[in-house]
C-alpha positions in Angstrom: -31.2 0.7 2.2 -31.0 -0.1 -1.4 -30.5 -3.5 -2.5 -30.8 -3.4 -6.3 -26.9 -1.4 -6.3 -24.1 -3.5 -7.6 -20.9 -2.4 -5.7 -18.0 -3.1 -8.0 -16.9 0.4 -7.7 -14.6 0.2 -4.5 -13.0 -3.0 -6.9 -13.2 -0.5 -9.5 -11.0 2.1 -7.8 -9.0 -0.2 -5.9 -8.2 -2.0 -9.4 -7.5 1.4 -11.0 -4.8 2.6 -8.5 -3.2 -0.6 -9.0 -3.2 -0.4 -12.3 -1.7 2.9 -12.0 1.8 1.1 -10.3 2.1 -1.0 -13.3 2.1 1.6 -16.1 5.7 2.7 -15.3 8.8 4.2 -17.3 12.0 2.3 -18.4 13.9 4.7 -17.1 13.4 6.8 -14.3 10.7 9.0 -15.8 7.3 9.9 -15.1 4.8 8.7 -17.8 1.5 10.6 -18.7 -1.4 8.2 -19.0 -4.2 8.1 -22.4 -7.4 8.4 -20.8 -8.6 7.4 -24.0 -6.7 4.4 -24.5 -6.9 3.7 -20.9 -9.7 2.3 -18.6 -10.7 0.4 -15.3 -13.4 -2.2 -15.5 -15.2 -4.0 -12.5 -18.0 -6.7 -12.5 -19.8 -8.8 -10.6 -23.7 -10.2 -10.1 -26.8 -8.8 -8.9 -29.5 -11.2 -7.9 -27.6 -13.8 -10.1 -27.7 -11.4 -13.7 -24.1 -10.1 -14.1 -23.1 -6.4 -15.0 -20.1 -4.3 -15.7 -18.8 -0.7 -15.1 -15.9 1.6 -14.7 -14.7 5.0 -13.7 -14.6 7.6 -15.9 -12.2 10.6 -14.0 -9.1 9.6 -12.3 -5.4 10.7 -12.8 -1.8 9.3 -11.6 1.5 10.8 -10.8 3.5 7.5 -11.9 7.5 7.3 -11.6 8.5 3.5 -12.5 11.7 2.0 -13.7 11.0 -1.9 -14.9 15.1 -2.1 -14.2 14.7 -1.0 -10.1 10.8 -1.4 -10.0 11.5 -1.2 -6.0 12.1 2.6 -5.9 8.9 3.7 -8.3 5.9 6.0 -7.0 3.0 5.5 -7.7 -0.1 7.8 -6.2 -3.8 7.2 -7.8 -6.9 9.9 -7.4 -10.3 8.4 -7.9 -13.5 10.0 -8.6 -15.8 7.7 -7.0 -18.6 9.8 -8.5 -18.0 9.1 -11.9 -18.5 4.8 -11.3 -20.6 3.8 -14.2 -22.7 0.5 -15.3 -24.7 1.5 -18.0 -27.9 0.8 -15.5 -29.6 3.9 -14.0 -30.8 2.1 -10.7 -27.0 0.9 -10.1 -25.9 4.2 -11.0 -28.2 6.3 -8.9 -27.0 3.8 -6.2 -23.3 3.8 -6.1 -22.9 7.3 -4.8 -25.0 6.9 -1.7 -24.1 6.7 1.8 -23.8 2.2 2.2 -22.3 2.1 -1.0 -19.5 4.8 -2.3 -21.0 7.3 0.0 -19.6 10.0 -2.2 -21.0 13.4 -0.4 -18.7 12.4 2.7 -15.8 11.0 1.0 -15.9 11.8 -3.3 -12.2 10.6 -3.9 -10.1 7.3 -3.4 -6.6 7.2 -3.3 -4.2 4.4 -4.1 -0.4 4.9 -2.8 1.8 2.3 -3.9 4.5 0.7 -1.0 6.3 -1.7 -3.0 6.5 -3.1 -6.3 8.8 -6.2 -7.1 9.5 -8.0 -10.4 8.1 -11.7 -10.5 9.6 -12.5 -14.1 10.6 -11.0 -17.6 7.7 -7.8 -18.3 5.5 -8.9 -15.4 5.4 -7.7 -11.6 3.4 -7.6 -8.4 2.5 -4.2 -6.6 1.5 -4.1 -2.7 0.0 -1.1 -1.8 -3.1 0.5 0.5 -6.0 1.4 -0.9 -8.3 4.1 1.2 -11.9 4.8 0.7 -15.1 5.8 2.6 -12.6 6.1 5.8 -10.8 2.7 5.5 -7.6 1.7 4.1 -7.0 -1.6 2.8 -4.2 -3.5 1.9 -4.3 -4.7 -1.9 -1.8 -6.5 -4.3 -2.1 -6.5 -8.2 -0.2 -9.0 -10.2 0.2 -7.2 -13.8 2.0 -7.3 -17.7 4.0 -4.3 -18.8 5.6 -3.9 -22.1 7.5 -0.9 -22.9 8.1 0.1 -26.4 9.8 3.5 -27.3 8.2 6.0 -25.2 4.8 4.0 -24.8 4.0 1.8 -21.6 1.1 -1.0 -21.8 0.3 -2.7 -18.3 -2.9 -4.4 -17.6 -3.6 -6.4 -14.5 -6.7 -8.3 -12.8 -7.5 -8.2 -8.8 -10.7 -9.4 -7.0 -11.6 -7.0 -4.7 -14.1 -7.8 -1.4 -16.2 -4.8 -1.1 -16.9 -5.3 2.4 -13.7 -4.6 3.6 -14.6 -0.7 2.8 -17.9 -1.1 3.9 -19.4 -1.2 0.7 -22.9 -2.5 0.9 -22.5 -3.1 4.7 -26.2 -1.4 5.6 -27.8 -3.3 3.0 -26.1 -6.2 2.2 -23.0 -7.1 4.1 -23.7 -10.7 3.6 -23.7 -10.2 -0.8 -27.3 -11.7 -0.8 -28.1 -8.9 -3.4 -24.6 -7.7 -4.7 -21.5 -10.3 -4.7 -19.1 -9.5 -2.0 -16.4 -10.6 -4.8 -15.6 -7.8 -7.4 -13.1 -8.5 -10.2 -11.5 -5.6 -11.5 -9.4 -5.4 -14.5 -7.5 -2.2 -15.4 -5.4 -1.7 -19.0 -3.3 1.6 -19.1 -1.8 3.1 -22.2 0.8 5.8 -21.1 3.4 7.6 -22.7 7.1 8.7 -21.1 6.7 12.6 -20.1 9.0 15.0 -22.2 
C-alpha cells in the first residue's frame, strides 16, 4: 500500500478521451491530432501540497461534424504507463496494482455515445470511460473552433478516482491523495487529406 502516489491519472485518461470527442471536423472528416501541440493535464493534492501531470502516448480515431455533432465517433487509446508528474515517488506509484495497475490492464479506452451542441463553438460529450476493469460514465463540456483545416478544442472535467478503484487499497477515503482530480485536455488537430 503506497500512500505518497497522487492518482490524477485515471482523471488524466478519462479527460484525454474526452478531449478526444471535442477535436472534431467541420465536415464529415476525420482529423489527425498534433501530439506536439496537444496534451492532457490532471492535478490534484497530496497531503495538502498540489501537483500536476499528464500522459504522454495516446492516439484517437476522431470523425466529428460541428453541423451534426450527434453522428461523430470518437474512440480514445490511453497509455496508462506513460502518466507523468515530474515526481519520481508519484511516478514509480501510478503504475502499480491500487493505483493504474498497469501490468493487468496498460491501456484505457474512451468511446464516445453522444455529443450534442450547447451553443455557438461549444458542446457537451457523454461517453464511458473503461479502466483497470470498470467503466464509467463521464461528460466533458468543451470549446471548439475550426479554422481552415485546423481544429482547437479544449475542455475541463473533474474526475473521482474512486469510481475506478484508483487508490481504493490505500486510500479510498482521499486521506493521502484527493478523491477529486481535475483534468484539462487542449487538442490541436488538423483535417486528414
Amino acid at each position: 500500500m503506497t500512500r505518497l502516489m497522487p492518482v490524477p491519472a485515471l482523471a488524466v485518461a478519462l479527460a484525454l478521451a474526452l478531449a478526444f470527442v471535442g477535436v472534431g471536423p467541420a465536415r464529415a472528416a476525420g482529423w489527425v491530432v498534433d501530439p506536439a501541440r496537444s496534451h492532457i493535464q490532471f492535478a490534484g493534492e497530496h497531503m495538502g501540497k498540489a501537483f500536476t501531470g499528464r500522459f504522454g502516448a495516446w492516439t484517437a480515431a476522431i470523425d466529428f461534424d460541428p453541423a451534426k455533432p450527434e453522428a461523430s465517433v470518437i474512440n480514445v487509446v490511453i497509455d496508462l504507463a506513460s502518466a507523468r508528474t515530474g515526481d519520481a515517488t508519484y511516478d514509480k506509484t501510478l503504475p502499480t496494482d491500487d493505483w493504474f495497475d498497469t501490468a493487468r490492464t496498460p491501456k484505457a479506452t474512451f468511446r464516445a455515445t453522444k455529443v450534442r451542441a450547447t451553443g455557438p463553438g461549444t458542446y457537451v460529450a457523454n461517453g464511458t470511460l473503461a479502466m483497470r476493469g470498470v467503466a464509467v460514465p463521464v461528460t466533458l463540456p468543451f470549446q471548439l473552433a475550426i479554422k481552415g483545416d485546423v481544429a482547437t478544442m479544449s475542455g475541463q472535467v473533474t474526475l473521482k478516482r474512486i469510481d475506478w478503484g484508483i487508490g481504493k487499497g490505500s486510500d479510498a477515503g482521499g486521506d493521502w491523495v484527493s478523491l477529486a482530480i481535475p483534468v484539462r485536455i487542449s487538442v490541436v488537430a488538423r483535417r486528414k487529406g
